[in-house]
N, C-alpha and C positions, 0 to 999 in steps of 0.2 A: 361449618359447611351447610349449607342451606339444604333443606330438606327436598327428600325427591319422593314423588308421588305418581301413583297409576293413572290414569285417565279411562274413562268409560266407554263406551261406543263413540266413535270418531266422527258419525253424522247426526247422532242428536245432539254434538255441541253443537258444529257447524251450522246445525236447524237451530239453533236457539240463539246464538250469535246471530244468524242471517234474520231472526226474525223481528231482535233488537231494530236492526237498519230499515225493515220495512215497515215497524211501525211507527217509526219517530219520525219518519222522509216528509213525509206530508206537513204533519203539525211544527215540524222544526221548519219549513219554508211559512208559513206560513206566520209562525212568531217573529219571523226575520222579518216581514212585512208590517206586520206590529208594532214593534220596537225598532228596527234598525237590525241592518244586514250584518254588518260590522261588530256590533253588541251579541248577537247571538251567534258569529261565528268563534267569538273570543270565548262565549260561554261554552260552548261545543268544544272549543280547544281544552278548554280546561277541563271538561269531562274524559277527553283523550287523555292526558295527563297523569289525570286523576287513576283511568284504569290503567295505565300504565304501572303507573306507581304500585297499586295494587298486583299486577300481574308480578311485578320484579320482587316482591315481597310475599307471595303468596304462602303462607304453611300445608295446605292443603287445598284441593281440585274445586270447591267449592267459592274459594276467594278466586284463583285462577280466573272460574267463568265472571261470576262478579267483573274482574278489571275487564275482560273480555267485550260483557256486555255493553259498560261504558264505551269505552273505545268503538264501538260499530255503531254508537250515537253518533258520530263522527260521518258516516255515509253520507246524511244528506246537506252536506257544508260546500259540497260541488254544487249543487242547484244553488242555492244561495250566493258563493263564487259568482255566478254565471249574472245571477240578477244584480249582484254590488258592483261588476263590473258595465253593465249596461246602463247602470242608473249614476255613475260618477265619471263616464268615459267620452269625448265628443263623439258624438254619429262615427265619423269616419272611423276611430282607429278602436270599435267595438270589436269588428270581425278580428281585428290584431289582440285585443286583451284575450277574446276567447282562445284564439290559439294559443296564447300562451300558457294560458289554464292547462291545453291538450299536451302542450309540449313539457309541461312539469308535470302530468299523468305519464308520461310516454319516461322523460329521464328514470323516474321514479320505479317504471315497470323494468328499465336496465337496472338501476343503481341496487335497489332495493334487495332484490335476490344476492346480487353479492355479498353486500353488506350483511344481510342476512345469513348467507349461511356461512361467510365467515368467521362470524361471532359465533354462531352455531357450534359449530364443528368445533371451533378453539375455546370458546369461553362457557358454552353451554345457553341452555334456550334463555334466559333470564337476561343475558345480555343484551338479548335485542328488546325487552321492554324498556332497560335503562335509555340504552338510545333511543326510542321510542319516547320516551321523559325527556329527555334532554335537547332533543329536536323540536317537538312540540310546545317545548318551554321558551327556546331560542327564537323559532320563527315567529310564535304567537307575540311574543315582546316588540319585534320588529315589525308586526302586521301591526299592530296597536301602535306604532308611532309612524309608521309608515301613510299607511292607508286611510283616505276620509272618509267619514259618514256617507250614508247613501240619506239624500234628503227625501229620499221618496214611503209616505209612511201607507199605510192603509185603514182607514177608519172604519173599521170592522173588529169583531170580536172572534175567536178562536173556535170554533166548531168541536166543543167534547163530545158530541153525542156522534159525529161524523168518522171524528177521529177514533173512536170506540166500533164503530160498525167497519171503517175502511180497515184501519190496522190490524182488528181483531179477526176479522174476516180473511184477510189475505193472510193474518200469521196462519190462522186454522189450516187455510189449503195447504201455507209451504209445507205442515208440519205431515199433512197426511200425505205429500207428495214425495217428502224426504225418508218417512217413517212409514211408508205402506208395506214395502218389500219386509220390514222386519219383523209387521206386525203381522204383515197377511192382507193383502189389497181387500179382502173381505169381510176381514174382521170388524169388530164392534168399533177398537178404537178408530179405526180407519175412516168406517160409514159416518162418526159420528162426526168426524172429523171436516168431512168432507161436508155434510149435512149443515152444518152451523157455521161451517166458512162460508158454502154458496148462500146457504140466508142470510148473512150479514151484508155480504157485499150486495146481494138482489136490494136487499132495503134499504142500503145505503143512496140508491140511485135516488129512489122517490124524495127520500130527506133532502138529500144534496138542491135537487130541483126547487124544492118547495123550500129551503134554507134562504134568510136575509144573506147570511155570511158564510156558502155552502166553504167546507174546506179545499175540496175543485170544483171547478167549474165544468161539471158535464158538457153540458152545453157547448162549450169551447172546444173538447175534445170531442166531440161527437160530432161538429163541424165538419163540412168538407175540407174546410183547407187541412183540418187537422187528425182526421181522424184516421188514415192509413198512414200516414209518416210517423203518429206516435205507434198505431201496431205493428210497426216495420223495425221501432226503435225497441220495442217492448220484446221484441222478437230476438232482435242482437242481441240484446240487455241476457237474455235467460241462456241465449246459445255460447255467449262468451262467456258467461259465469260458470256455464257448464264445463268448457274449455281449460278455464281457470283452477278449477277445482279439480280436474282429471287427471291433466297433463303430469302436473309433478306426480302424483300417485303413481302414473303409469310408468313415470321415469324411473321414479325409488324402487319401483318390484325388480327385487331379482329373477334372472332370468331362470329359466329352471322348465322341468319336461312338461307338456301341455302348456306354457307360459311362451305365447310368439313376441308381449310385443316389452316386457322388463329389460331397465339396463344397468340396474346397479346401482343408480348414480346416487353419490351423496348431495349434501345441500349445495354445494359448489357447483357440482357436477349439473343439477336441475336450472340453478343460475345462467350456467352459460347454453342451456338450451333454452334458455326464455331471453336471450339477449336480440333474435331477430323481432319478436315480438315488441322491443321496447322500440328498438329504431324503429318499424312501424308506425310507431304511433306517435312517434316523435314528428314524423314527416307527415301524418296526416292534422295533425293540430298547426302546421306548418302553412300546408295548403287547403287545411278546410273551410278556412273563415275565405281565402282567397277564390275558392271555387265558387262557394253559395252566391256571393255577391254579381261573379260574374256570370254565371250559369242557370244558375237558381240553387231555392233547396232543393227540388226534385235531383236535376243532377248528382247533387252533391250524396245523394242519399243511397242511389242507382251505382256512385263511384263507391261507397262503404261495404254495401250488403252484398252486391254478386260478387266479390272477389273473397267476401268470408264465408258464403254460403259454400262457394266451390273448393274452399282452403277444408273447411271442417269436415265437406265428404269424402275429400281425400285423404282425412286423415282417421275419419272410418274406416276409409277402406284398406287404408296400406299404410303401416305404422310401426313396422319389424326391422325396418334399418333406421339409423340415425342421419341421414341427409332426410328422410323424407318425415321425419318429424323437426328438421330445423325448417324444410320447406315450406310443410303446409301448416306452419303459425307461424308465420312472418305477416299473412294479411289479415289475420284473426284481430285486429285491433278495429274493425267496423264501427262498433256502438260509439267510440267517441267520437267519429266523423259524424254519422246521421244523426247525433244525439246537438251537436254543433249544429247543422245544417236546420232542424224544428229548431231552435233556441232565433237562430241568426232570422230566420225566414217573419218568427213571432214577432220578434224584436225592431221590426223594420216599420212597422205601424207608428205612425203618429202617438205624443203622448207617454208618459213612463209607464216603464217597466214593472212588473210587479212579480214576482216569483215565488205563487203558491202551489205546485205542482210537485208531485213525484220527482226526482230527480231519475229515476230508471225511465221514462217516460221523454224526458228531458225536453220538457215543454216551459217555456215563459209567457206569460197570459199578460196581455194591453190594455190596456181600457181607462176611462175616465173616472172610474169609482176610485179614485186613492188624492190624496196631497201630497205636496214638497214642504219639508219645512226650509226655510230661506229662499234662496233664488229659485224661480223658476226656466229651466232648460226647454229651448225651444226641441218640436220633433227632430227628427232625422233627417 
């Protein structure tokens, strides 16, 4: 029988897993522009794999996080997605490959939960890493015979010293943001926390500027075109995640005296209350790429955020029955819309694509600083 083991505080994993994804987003888009988008999603799979393999095999908590970590190297392989499919797709049927991108987030956000807590429930938690191996092994074989090379490279070198200010800086804040309640918003660890996140990321700005080969380009985002559509994206980005993270907590409390809004539910049980949530998002990956084109990104962006803005206060406010928690996250799938909408709107310029950004930001950046290796593709 495999070994069963405690676990620690349930939000310093999640802060230490989440900080995994926000520090490798950047540098991992940007290696993808280096070598090839297609090469480092295959490397990135194999890292998934890898902690998987690790997670299903774990003897104690410590290998657990280990496979954990790897695995949420895996985050920024969507931004990458987004630019292999812009750099190997003709003009027209780009807004179609992204939605499709959205429509395999959306099945995945039905499918996943059940598959998940079926295994759960009957085979115990370990079973979903195996599958978690076993899919990752499957798709990744078929992406590699399947999928071309992106001929699009970028003659630049890797920003360490950016990637050390950007990463480390925005882990600092998550950790003081996740960890302040426990330490005490006042405390030493907190301020110091907070103190050495905001100076990395302040001096990251000047480097970045003053960088041959910054690892984003400020400048881009600080644009007009661009600079409210990614804080709007940035905005989804943290409110869904917040969403993401709640919801099933809130589902699995038992209900009990002082407790309005618990309902019991097991992992099955949480599944099928996130099932409006997938179709959401299945139908916005659907009609996103169709919207921005014909609308704009503005539109498209205006059609994402006020329907999740009003979905999430609603479900502030009133959250003690279960129709009104299948209601108000049905439209809480925002961030892949607007996130589509800045990719499509980027993407529309003359010239290849290059995908060195954030993918929580969900920006792809144009410009004439990069080559093809082989043929060269006319603009859009």
């Amino acid at each position: 029988m495999a070994p069963v083991f405690h676990t620690p505080n349930l939000s310093l994993v999640l802060t230490i897993v989440s900080l995994t994804g926000v520090i490798a987003e950047s540098p991992v888009g940007k290696l993808a522009d280096l070598h090839g988008k297609k090469r480092v999603t295959l490397v990135v799979s194999s890292l998934f794999a890898l902690g998987s393999l690790l997670c299903a095999l774990a003897p104690d908590f410590p290998m657990l996080l280990a496979g954990r970590v790897l695995q949420d190297v895996s985050l920024a392989v969507i931004a990458v997605l987004y630019g292999l499919l812009r750099d190997i797709l003709p003009a027209p049927l780009v807004p179609f490959g992204f939605g499709v991108i959205s429509v395999g987030l959306g099945a995945s956000a039905i499918l996943g939960p059940f598959v998940g807590g079926a295994l759960i429930d009957h085979y115990g938690f370990r079973s979903v890493f195996w599958f978690s191996f076993t899919a990752v092994t499957v798709l990744a074989t078929l992406f590699w015979a399947i999928v071309p090379e992106s001929p699009v490279r970028l003659p630049q070198r890797l920003d360490l010293t950016g990637s050390a200010l950007l990463g480390g800086g925005t882990g600092l804040l998550l950790l003081a943001t996740t960890e302040g309640a426990a330490w005490g918003w006042t405390s030493a660890a907190t301020l110091t926390c907070c103190t050495a996140g905001a100076a990395a990321v302040l001096r990251f700005v000047p480097h970045a500027l003053r960088s041959d080969h910054p690892l984003v380009e400020v400048r881009t985002i600080a644009g007009p075109q661009m600079r409210l559509p990614v804080l709007a994206t940035v905005l989804c980005a943290f409110a869904v995640s917040g969403f993401a993270f709640l919801v099933p907590q809130m589902l699995q409390t038992p209900r009990a005296a002082g407790v309005h809004y618990g309902f019991g539910l097991d992992a099955m049980g949480v599944a099928r209350y996130q099932l409006p949530y997938g179709i959401t998002a299945i139908l916005a990956g659907l009609s996103g790429g169709a919207l921005t084109r014909r609308r704009g990104s503005r539109a498209t962006l205006l059609a994402a955020t006020e329907p999740l803005t009003a979905a999430l206060l609603l479900l502030a406010l009133a959250h003690s029955a279960a129709w009104q928690v299948l209601a108000w996250t049905a439209p809480c799938d925002g961030n892949a819309t607007s996130r589509e909408s800045i990719v499509l709107a980027r993407s529309s310029r003359p010239g290849p694509t290059i995908t060195a950004l954030d993918v929580s930001a969900g920006c792809a950046r144009s410009g004439p600083g990069c080559r093809r290796r082989g043929r060269r593709r006319a603009g859009p």
